[in-house]
N, C-alpha and C positions, 0 to 999 in steps of 0.2 A: 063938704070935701073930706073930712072926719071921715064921714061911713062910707064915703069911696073908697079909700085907703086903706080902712078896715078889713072891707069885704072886698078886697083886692089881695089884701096879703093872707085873709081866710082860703080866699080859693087856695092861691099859689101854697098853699101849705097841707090842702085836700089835695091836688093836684103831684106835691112832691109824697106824699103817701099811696096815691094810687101808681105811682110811679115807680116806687118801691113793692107793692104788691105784683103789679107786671114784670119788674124784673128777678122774682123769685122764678117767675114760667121758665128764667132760662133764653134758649135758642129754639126752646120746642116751638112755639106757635110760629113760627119762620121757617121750622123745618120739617112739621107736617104739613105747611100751607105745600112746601117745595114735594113734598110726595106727595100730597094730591092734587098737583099740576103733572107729575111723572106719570100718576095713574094714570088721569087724564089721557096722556099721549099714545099711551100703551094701546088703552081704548078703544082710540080711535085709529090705531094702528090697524088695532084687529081686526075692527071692522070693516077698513079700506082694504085690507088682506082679502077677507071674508066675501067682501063683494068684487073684488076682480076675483078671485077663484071661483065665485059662482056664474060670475057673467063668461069668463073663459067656456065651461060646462057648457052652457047655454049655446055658444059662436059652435064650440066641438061637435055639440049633438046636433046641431042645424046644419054644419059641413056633411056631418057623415048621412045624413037622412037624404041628401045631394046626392052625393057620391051612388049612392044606393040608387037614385032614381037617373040620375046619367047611365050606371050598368044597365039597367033596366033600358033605358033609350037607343044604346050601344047595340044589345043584342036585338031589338026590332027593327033598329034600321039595317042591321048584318041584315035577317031574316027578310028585306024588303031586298036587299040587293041580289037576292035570289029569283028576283020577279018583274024584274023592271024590263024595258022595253026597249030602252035606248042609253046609250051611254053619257048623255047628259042628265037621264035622272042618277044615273048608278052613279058617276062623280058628284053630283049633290049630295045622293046620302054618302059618299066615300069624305066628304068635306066636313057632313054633322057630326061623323062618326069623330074623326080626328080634333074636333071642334071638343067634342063632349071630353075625351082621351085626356087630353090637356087640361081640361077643365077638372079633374076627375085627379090628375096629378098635383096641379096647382092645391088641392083640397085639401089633399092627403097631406102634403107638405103644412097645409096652414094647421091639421089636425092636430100634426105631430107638434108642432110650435105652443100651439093651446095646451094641448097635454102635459109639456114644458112647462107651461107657466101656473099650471093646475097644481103640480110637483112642487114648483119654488113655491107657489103663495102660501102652501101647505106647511112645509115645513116653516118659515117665516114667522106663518102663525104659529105654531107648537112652541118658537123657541120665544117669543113674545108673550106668549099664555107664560109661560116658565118665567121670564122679567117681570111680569106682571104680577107675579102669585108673591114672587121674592117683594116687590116693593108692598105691594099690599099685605105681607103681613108686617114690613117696619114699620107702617103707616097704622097699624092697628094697633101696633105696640106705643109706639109714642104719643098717637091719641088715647091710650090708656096712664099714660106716664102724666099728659097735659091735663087729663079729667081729674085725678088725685090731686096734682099741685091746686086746680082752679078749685076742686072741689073743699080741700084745707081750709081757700083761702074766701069763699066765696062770700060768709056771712061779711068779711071786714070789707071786701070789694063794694057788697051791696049797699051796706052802711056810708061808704064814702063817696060814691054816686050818688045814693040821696042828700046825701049832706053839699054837694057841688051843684046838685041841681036847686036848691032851696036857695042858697048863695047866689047863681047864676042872674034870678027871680030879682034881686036887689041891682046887679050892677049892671049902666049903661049899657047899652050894642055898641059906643063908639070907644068905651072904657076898654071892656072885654076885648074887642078887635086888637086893639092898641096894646092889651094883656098877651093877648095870642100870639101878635109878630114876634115878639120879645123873649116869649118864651120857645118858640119857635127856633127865632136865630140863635138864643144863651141857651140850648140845647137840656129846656125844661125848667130853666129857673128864670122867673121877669121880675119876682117883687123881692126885694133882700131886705133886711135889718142894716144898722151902722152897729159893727163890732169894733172896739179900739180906734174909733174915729177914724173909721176906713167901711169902706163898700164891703160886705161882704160876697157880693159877687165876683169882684176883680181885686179885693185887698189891695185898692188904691186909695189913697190917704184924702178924705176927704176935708174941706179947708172947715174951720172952727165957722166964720160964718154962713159958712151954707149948713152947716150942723144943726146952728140955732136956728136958721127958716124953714131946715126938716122938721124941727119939735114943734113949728106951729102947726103943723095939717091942715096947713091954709091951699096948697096947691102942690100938685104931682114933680117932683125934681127927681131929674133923668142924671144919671150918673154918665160923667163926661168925660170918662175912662171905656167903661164899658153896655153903655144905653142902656143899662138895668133900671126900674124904678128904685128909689130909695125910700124908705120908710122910716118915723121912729120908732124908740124905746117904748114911747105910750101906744102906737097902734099896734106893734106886739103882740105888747101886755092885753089890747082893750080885744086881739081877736081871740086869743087864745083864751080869752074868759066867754066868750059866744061859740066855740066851736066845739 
């Protein structure tokens, strides 16, 4: 139980150092993650621009290649009604002709509609390219701001990840779990010391005989103020000469 508690308050003590190395970064690594989810959207802005302005093109120039081949229908059926024979053919073509006319108008209108939207997606895009260029350069900037901090701090970061992983290698999965919630809910801290016969987590007074069956390091005592682990004087002393 000794070297549970040991390499328990080892960790929590690699763990409150690499917690201080992370928050030298700052708000940076939260607020280049937050610009390159903007770029992100920018993106794919442009590209959802990008592709309804090319598919409008597409609907435009297959109206107008229409348009063109109705005129063309228009003037050979005129050119039939010059030759017909009976007045039931010549109101058939006088009904395609009217048929195409409409059709031909109906186009023109969807033409100019597309053309419209050829217009807005265009501009859309320009001014999105321009949102885009602005965030992407804060985003390069602060990912240059976060490489110098990480880069400072990199050898003592790496030094203290192998040292938590070599730790890790010694303590239980159900120990660690039970390390994790705690440290989790005490917002970084699970394993404390007793300073002036008090928790140092909650500086709640803890009683003289639970003191004394802390210094045995016989078994884990959960502080009944604030669910922190408590530890002694001697497993302190015994990690901070292993670590």
């Amino acid at each position: 139980m000794e070297d549970k508690l040991k390499n328990l308050y080892a960790l929590q003590q690699v763990d409150t150092q690499l917690q201080e190395v992370l928050e030298l970064k700052g708000d940076l690594p939260g607020i280049v993650a937050d610009l390159e989810e903007k770029l992100r959207a920018h993106d794919a802005r442009i590209k959802e621009l990008t592709t309804l302005m090319k598919q409008s093109k597409i609907n435009r120039d297959a109206a107008d290649v229409e348009v063109i081949d109705l005129q063309e229908k228009v003037e050979k059926y005129k050119a039939q009604q010059l030759h017909v024979k009976s007045n039931k053919q010549y109101d058939a073509l006088t009904k395609e002709i009217e048929m195409a006319e409409l059709r031909s108008v109906k186009l023109e209108k969807d033409m100019e509609l597309l053309e419209g939207r050829m217009q807005l997606a265009k501009t859309d895009i320009e001014a999105a390219k321009v949102l885009r260029e602005e965030v992407n350069g804060e985003l390069d900037e602060k990912r240059k701001e976060l490489g110098e901090i990480s880069r400072e701090h990199e050898d003592e970061e790496l030094r203290l990840q192998h040292q938590r992983e070599k730790l890790l290698v010694r303590i239980d999965k159900q120990d660690y779990e039970r390390y994790e919630r705690i440290r989790v809910a005490k917002k970084g801290k699970a394993v404390v010391p007793i300073k002036r016969g008090a928790c140092a987590g909650c500086f709640k007074a803890v009683p003289p005989q639970k003191i004394l069956e802390i210094r045995t390091n016989t078994r884990f005592y959960i502080c009944e103020h604030c669910g922190r682990i408590i530890v002694s004087d001697q497993i302190v002393e015994m990690s901070s000469a292993t670590t």
